[in-house]
C-alpha positions in Angstrom: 0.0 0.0 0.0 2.5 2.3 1.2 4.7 1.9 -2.6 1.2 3.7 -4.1 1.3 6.5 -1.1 0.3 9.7 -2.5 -0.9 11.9 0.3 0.5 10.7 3.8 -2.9 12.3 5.2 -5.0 9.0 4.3 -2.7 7.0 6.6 -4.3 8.3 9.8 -7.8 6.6 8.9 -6.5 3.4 8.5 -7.8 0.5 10.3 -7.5 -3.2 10.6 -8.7 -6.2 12.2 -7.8 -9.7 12.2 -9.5 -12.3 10.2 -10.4 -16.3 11.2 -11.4 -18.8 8.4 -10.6 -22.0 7.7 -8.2 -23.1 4.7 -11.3 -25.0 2.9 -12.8 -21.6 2.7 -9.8 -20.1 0.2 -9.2 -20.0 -3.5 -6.1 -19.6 -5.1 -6.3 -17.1 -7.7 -4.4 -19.1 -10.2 -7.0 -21.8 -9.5 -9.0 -19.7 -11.4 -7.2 -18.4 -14.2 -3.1 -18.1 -15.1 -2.1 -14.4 -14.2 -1.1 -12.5 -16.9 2.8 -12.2 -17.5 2.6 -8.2 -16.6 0.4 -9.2 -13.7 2.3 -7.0 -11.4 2.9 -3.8 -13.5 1.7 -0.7 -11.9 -1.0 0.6 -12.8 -2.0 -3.3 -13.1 -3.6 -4.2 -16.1 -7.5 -4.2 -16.4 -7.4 -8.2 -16.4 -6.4 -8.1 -13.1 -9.8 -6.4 -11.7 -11.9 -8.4 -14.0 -10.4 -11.6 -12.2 -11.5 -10.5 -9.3 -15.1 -9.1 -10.3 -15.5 -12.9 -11.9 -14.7 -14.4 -8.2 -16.7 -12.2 -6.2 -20.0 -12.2 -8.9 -19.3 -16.1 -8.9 -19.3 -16.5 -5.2 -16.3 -19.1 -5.9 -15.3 -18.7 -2.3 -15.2 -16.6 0.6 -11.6 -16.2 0.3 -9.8 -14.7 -2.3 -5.8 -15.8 -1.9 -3.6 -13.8 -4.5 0.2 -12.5 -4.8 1.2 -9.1 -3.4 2.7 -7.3 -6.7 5.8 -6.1 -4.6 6.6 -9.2 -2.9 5.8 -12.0 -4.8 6.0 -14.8 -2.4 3.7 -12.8 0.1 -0.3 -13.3 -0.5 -2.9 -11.3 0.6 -6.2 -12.5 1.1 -9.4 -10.8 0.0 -12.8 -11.4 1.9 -16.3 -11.6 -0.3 -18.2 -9.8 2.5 -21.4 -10.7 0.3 -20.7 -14.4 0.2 -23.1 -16.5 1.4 -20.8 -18.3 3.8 -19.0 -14.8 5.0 -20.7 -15.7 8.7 -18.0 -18.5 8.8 -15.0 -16.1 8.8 -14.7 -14.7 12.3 -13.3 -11.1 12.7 -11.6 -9.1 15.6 -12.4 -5.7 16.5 -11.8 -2.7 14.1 -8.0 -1.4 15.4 -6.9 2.4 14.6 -3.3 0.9 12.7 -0.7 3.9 13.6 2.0 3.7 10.7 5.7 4.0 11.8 7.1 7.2 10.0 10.3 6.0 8.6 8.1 3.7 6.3 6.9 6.9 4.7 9.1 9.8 5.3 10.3 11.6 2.4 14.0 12.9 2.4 
């Protein structure tokens, strides 16, 4: 998030809270379809979105599990809030996430 930081002032409404769910619950995004090669260009191409339009209309899962574009080996998961088995993923309370400044200080 922070590589695409534009204005430093949207960093004091972040939140986060921790997620639950079980592993039969997650899709693989290359179970649905092979990435394309420039996958991880930025701006990312429109493929990309349309994936993920295609999972959530198709309420394939709950949980989304695809490759972070800066870190390749790192996942993050994305959560179909409308799915119809969303009640099984447990979530903590909202946290106010306070950034450390030398991840986004400018010299």
């Amino acid at each position: 998030m922070l590589v695409h930081l534009n204005n430093e002032e949207i960093l004091l409404s972040y939140s986060f809270a921790a997620a639950e769910f079980d592993e039969s619950l997650i899709l693989s995004v290359e179970e649905l379809r092979a990435l394309p090669k420039n996958w991880s260009a930025s701006p990312p191409p429109i493929e990309i979105q349309r994936i993920g339009d295609e999972w959530a209309r198709s309420e394939a899962s709950v949980v989304l599990k695809v490759p972070t574009s800066v870190l390749p080996v790192e996942f993050n998961y994305l959560i179909n809030v409308e799915h119809s088995e969303f009640s099984k993923v447990k979530l903590g309370e909202p946290q106010t996430f306070i950034f450390d400044a030398r991840l986004y200080k400018k010299e």
